[in-house]
PDB file of N, CA, C and O in Angstrom, chain B, residues numbered from 101:
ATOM      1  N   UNK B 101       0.843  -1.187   0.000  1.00  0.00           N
ATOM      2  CA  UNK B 101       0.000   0.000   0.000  1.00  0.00           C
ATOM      3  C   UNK B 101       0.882   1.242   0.000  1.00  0.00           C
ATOM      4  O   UNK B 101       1.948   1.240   0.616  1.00  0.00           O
ATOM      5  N   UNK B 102       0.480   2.239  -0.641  1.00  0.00           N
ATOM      6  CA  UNK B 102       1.108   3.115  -0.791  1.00  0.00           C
ATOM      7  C   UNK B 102       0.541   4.052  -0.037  1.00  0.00           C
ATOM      8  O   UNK B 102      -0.578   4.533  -0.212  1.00  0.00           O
ATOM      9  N   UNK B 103       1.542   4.397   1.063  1.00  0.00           N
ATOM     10  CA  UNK B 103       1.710   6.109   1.698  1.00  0.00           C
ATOM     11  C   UNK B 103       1.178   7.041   1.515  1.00  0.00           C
ATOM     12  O   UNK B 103       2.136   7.742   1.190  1.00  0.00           O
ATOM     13  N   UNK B 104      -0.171   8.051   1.421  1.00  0.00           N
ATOM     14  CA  UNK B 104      -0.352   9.507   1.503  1.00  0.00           C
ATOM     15  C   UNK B 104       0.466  10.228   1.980  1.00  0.00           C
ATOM     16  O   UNK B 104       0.924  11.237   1.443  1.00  0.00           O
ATOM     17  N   UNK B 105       0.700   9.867   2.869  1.00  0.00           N
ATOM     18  CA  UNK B 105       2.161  11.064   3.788  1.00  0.00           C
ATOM     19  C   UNK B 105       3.194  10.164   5.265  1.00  0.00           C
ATOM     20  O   UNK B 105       3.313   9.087   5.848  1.00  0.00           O
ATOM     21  N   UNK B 106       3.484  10.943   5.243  1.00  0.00           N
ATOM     22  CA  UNK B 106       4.859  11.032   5.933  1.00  0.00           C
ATOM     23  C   UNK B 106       4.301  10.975   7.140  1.00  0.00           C
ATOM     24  O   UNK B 106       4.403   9.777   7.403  1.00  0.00           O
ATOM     25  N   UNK B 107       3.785  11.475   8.032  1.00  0.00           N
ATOM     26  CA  UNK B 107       3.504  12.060   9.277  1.00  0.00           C
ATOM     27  C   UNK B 107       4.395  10.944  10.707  1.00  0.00           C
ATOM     28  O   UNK B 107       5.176  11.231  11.614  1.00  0.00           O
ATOM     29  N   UNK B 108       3.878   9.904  10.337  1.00  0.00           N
ATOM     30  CA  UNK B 108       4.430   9.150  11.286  1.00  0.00           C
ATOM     31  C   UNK B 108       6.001   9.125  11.326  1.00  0.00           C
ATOM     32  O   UNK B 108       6.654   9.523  12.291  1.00  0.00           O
ATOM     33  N   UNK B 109       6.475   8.668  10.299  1.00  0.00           N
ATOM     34  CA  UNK B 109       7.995   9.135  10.209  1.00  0.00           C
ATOM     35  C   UNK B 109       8.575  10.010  10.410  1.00  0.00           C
ATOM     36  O   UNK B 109       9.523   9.920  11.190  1.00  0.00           O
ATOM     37  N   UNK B 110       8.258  11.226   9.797  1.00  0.00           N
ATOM     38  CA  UNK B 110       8.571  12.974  10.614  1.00  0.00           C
ATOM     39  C   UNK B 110       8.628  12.939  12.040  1.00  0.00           C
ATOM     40  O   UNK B 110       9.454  13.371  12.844  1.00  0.00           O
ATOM     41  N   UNK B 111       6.831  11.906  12.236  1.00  0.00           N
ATOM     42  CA  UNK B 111       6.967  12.796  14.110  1.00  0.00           C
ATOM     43  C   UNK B 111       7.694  11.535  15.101  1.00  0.00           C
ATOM     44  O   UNK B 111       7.916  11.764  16.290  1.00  0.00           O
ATOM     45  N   UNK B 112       8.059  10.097  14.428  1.00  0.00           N
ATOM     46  CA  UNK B 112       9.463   9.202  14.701  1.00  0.00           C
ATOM     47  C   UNK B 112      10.781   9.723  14.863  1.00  0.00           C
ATOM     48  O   UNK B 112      11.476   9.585  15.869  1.00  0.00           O
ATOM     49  N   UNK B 113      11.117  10.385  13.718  1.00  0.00           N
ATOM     50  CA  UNK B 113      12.167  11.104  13.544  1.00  0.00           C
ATOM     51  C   UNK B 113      12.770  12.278  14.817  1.00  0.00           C
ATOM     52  O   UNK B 113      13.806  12.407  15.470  1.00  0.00           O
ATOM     53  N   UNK B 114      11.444  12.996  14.701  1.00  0.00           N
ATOM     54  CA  UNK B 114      11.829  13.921  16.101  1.00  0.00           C
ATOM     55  C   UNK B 114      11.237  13.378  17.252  1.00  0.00           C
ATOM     56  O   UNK B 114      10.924  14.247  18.067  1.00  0.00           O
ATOM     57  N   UNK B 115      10.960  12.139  17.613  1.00  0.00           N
ATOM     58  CA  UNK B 115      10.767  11.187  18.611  1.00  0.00           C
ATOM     59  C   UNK B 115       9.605  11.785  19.578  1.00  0.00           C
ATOM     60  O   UNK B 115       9.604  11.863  20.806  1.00  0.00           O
ATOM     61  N   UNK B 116       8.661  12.166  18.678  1.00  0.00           N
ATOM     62  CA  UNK B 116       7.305  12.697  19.493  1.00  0.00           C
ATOM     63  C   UNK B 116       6.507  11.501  19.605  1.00  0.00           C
ATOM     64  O   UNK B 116       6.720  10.447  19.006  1.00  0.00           O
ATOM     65  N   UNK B 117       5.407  11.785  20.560  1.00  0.00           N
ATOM     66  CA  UNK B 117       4.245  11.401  20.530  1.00  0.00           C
ATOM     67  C   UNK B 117       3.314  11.467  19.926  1.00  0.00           C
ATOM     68  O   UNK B 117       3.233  12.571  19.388  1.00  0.00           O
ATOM     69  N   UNK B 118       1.890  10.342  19.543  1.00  0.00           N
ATOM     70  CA  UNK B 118       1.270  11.035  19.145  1.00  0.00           C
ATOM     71  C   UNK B 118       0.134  12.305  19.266  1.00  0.00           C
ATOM     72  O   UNK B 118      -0.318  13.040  18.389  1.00  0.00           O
ATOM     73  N   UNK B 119      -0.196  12.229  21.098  1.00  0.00           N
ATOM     74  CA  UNK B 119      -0.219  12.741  21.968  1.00  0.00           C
ATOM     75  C   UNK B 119       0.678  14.251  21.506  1.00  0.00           C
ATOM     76  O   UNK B 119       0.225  15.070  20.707  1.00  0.00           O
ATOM     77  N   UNK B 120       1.996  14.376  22.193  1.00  0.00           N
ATOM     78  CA  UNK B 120       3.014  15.573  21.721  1.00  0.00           C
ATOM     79  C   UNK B 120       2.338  16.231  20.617  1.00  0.00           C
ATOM     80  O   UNK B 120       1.583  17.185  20.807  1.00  0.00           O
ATOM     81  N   UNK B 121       2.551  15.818  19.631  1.00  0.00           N
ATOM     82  CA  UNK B 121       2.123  16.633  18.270  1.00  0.00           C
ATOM     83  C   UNK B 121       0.887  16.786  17.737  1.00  0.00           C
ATOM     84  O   UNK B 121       0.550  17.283  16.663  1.00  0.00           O
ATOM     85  N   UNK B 122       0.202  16.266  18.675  1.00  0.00           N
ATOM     86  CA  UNK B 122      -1.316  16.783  18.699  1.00  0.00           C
ATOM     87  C   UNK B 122      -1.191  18.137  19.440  1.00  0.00           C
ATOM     88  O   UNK B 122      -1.415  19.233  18.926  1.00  0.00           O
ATOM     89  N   UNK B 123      -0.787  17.903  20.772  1.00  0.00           N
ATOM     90  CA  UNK B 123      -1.168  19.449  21.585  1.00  0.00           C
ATOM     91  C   UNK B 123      -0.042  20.368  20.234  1.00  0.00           C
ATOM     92  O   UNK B 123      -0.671  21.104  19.475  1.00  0.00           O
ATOM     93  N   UNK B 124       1.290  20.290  20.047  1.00  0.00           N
ATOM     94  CA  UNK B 124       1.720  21.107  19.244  1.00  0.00           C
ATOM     95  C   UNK B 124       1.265  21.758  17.815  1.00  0.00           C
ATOM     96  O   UNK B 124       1.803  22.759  17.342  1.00  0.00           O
ATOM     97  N   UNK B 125       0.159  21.018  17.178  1.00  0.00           N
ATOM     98  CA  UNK B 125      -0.809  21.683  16.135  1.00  0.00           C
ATOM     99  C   UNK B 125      -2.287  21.865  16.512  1.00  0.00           C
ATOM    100  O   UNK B 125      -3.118  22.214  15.674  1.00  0.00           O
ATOM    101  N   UNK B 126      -2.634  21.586  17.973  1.00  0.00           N
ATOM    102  CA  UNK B 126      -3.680  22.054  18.433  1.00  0.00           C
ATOM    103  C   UNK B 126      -4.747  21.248  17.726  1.00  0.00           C
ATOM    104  O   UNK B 126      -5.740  21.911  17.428  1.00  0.00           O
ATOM    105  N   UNK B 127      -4.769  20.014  17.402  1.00  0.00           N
ATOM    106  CA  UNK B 127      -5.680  18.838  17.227  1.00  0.00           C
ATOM    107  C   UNK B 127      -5.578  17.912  18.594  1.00  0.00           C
ATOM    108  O   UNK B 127      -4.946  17.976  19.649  1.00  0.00           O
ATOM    109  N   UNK B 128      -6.576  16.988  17.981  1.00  0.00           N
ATOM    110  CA  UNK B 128      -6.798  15.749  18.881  1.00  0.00           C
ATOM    111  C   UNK B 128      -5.712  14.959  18.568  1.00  0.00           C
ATOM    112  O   UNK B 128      -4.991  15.082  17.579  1.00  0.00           O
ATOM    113  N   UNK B 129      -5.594  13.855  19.762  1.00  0.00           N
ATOM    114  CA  UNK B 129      -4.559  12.752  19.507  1.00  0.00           C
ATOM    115  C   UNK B 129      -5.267  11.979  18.190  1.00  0.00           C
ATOM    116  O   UNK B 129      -4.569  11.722  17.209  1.00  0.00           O
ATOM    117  N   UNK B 130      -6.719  11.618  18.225  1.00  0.00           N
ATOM    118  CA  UNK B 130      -7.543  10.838  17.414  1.00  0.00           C
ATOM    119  C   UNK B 130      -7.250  11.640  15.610  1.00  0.00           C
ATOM    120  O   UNK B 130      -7.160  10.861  14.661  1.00  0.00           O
ATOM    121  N   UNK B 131      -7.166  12.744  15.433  1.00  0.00           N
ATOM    122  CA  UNK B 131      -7.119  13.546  14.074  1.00  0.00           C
ATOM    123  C   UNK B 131      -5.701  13.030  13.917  1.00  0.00           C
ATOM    124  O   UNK B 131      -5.549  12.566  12.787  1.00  0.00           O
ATOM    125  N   UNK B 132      -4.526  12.949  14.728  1.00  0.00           N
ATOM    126  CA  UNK B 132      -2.845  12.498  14.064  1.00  0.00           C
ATOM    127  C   UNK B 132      -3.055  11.122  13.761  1.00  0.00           C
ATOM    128  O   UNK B 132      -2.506  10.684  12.749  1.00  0.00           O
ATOM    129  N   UNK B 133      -3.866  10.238  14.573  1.00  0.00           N
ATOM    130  CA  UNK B 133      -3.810   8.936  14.133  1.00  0.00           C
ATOM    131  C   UNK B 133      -4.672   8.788  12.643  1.00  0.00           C
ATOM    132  O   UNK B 133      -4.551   8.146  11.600  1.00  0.00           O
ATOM    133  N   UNK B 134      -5.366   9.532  13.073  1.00  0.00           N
ATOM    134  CA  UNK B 134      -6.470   9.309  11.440  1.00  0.00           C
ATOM    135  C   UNK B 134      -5.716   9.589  10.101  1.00  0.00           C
ATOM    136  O   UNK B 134      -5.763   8.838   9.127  1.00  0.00           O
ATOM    137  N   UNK B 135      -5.034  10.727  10.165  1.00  0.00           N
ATOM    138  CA  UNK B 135      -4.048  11.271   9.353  1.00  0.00           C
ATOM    139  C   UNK B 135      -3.248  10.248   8.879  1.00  0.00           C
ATOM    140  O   UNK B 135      -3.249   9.884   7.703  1.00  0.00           O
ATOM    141  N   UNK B 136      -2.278   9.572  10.122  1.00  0.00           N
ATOM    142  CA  UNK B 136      -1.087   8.469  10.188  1.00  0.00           C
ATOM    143  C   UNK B 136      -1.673   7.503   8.915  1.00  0.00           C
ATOM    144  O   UNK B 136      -1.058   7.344   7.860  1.00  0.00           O
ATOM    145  N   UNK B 137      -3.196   6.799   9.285  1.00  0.00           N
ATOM    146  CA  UNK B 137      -3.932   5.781   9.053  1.00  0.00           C
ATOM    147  C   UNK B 137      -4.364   6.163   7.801  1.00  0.00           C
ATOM    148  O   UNK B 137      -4.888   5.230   7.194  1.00  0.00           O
ATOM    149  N   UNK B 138      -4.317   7.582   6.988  1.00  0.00           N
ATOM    150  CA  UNK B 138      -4.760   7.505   6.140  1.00  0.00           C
ATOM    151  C   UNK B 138      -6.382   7.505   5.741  1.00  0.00           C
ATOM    152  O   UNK B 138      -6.980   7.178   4.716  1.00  0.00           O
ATOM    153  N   UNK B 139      -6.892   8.129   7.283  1.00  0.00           N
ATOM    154  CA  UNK B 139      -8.076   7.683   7.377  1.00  0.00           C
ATOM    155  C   UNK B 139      -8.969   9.148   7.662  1.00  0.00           C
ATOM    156  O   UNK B 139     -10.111   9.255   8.108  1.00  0.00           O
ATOM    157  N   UNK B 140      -7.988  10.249   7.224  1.00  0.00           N
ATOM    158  CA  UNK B 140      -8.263  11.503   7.695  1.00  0.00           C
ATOM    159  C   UNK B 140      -7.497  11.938   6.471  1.00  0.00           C
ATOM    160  O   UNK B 140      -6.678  11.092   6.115  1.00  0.00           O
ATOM    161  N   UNK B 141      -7.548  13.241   5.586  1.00  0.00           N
ATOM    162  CA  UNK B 141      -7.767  14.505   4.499  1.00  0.00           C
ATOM    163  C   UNK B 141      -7.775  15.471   5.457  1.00  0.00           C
ATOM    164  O   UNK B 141      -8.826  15.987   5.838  1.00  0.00           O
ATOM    165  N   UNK B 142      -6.238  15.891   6.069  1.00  0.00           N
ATOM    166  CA  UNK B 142      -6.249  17.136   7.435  1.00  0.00           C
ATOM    167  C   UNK B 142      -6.668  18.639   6.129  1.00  0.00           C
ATOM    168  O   UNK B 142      -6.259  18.603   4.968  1.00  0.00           O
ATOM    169  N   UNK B 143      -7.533  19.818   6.702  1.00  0.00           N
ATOM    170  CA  UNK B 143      -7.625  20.604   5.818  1.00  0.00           C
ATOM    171  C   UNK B 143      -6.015  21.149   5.356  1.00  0.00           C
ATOM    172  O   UNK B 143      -5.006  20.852   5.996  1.00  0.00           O
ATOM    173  N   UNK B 144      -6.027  22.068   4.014  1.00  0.00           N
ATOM    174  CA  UNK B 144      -5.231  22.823   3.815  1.00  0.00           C
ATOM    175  C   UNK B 144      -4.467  23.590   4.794  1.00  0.00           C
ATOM    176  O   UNK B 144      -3.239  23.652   4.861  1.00  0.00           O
ATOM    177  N   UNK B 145      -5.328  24.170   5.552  1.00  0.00           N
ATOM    178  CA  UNK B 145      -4.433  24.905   6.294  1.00  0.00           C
ATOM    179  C   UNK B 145      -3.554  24.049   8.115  1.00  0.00           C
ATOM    180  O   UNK B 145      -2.621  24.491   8.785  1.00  0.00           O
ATOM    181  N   UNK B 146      -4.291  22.941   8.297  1.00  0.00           N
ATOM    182  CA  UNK B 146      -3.816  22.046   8.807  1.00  0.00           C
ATOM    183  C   UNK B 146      -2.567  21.490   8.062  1.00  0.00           C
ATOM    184  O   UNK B 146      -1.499  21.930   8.489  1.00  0.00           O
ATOM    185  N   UNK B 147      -2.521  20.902   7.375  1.00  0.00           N
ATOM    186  CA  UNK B 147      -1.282  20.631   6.269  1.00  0.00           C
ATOM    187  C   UNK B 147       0.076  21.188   6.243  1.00  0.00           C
ATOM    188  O   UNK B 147       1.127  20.548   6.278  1.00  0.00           O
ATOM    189  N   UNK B 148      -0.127  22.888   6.154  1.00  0.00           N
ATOM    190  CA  UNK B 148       0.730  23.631   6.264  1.00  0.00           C
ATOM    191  C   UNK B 148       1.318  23.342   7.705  1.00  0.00           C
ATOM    192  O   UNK B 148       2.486  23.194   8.067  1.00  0.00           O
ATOM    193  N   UNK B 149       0.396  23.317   8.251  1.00  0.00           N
ATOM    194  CA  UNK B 149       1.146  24.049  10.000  1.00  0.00           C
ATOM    195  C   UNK B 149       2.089  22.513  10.494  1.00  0.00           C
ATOM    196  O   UNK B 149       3.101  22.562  11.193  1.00  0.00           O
ATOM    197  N   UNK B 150       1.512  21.291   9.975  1.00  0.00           N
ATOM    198  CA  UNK B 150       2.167  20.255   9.692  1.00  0.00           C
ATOM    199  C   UNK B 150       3.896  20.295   9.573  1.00  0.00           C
ATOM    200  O   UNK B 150       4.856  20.046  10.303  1.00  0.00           O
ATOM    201  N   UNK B 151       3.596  20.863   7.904  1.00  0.00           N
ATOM    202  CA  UNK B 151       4.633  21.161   7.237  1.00  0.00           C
ATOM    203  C   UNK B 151       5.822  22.001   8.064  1.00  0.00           C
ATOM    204  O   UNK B 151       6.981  21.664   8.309  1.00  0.00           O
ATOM    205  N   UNK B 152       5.081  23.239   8.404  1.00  0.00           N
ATOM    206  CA  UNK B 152       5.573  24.111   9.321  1.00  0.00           C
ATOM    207  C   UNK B 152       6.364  23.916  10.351  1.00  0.00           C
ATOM    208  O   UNK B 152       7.509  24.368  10.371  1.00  0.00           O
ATOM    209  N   UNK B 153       5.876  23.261  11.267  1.00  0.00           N
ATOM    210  CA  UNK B 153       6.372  22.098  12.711  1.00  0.00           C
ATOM    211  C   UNK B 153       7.794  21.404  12.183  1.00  0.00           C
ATOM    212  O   UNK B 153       8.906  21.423  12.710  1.00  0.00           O
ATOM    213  N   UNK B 154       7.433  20.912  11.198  1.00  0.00           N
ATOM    214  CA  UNK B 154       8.780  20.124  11.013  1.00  0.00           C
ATOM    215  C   UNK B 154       9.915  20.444  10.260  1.00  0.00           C
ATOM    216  O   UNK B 154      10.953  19.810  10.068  1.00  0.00           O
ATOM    217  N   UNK B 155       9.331  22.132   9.653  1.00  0.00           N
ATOM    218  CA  UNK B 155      10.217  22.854   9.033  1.00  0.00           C
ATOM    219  C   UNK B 155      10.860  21.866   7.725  1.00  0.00           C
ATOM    220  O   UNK B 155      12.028  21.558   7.489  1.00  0.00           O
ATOM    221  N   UNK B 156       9.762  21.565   7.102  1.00  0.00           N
ATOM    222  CA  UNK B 156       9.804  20.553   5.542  1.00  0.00           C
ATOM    223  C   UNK B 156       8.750  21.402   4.692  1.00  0.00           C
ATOM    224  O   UNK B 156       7.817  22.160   4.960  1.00  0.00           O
ATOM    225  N   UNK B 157       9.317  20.937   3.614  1.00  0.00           N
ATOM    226  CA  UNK B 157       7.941  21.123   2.635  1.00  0.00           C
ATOM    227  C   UNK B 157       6.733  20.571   2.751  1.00  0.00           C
ATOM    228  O   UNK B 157       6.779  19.458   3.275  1.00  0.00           O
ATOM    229  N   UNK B 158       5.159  21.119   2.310  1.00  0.00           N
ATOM    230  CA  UNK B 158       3.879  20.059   2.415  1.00  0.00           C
ATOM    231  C   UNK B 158       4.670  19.009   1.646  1.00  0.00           C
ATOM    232  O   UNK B 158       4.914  18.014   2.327  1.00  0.00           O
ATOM    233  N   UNK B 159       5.186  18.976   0.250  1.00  0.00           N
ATOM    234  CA  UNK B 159       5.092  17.933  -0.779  1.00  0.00           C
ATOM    235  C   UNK B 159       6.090  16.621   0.499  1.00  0.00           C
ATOM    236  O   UNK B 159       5.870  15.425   0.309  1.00  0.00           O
ATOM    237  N   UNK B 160       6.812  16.918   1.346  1.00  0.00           N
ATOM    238  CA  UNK B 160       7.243  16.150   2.133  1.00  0.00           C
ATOM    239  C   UNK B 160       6.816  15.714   3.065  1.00  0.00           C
ATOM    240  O   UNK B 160       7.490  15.193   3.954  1.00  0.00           O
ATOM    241  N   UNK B 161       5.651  15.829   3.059  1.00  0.00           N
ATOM    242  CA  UNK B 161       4.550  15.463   4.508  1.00  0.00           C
ATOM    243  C   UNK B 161       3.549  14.751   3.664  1.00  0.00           C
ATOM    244  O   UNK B 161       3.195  13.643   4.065  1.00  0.00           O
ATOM    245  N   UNK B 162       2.994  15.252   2.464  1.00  0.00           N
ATOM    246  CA  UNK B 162       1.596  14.703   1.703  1.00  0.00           C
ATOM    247  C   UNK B 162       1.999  14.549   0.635  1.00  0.00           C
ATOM    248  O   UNK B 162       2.998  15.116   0.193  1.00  0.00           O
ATOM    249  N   UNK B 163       1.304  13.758   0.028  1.00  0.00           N
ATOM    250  CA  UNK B 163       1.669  13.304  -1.475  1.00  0.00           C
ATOM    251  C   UNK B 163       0.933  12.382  -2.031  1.00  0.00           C
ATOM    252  O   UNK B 163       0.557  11.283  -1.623  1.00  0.00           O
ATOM    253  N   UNK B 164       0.703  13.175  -3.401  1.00  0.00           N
ATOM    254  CA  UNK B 164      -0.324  12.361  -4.322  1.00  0.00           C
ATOM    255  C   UNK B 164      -0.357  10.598  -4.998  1.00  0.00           C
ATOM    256  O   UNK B 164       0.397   9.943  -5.717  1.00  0.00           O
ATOM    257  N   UNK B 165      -1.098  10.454  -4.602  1.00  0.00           N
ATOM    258  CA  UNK B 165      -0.797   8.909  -5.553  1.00  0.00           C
ATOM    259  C   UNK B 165      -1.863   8.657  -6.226  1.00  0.00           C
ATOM    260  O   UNK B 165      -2.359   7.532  -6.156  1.00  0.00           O
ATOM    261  N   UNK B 166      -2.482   9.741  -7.085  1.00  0.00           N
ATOM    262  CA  UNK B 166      -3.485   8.655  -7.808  1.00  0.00           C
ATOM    263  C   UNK B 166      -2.992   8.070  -9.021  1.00  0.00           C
ATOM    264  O   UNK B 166      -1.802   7.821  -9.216  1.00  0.00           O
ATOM    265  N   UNK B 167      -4.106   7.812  -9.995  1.00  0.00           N
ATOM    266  CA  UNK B 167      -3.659   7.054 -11.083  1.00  0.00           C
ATOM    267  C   UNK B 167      -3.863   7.674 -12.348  1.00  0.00           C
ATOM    268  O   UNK B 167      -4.380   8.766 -12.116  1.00  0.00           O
ATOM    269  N   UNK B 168      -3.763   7.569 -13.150  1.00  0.00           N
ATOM    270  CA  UNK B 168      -3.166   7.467 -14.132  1.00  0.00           C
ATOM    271  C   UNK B 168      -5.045   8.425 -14.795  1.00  0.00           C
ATOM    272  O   UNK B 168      -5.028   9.575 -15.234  1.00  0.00           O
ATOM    273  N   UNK B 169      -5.953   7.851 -14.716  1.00  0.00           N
ATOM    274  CA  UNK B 169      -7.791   8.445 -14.520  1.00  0.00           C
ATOM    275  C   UNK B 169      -7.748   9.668 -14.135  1.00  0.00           C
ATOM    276  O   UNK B 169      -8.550  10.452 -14.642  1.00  0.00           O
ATOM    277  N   UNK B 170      -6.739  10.165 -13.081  1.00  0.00           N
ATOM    278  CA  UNK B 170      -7.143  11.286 -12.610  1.00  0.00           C
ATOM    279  C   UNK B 170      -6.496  12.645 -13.462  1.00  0.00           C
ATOM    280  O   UNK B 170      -6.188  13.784 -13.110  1.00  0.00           O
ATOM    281  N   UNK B 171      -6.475  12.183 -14.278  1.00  0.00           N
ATOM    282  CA  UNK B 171      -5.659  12.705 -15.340  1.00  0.00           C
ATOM    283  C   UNK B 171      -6.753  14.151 -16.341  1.00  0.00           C
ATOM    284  O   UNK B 171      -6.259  14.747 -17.299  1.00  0.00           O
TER     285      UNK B 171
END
């Protein structure tokens, strides 16, 4: 299966919680896991502040995979 984003690895990397980086973008613990899981579309401006936190690009946090249709 292919990845939407990064999130879990980023917030591995700087050895957070998922807890931690919830209070630090001012979501729920439940919205980072949904995200993680792929099971959550955080808005645009959620995204950024993402991005922001970890001082990366969005395209390094989210990323497209559709196919070839969406064309």
């Amino acid at each position: 299966m292919d990845r939407k984003n990064n999130l879990k690895v980023l917030r591995a990397m700087h050895d957070l919680t998922q807890e931690q980086l919830a209070d630090a973008l001012r979501v729920s613990r439940q919205t980072v896991i949904a995200i993680e899981n792929d099971k959550y579309l955080p808005s645009l401006t959620l995204a950024f502040r993402i991005a922001r936190y970890f001082n990366v690009k969005i395209e390094e946090v989210f990323y497209y995979t559709g196919d070839e249709s969406d064309q």
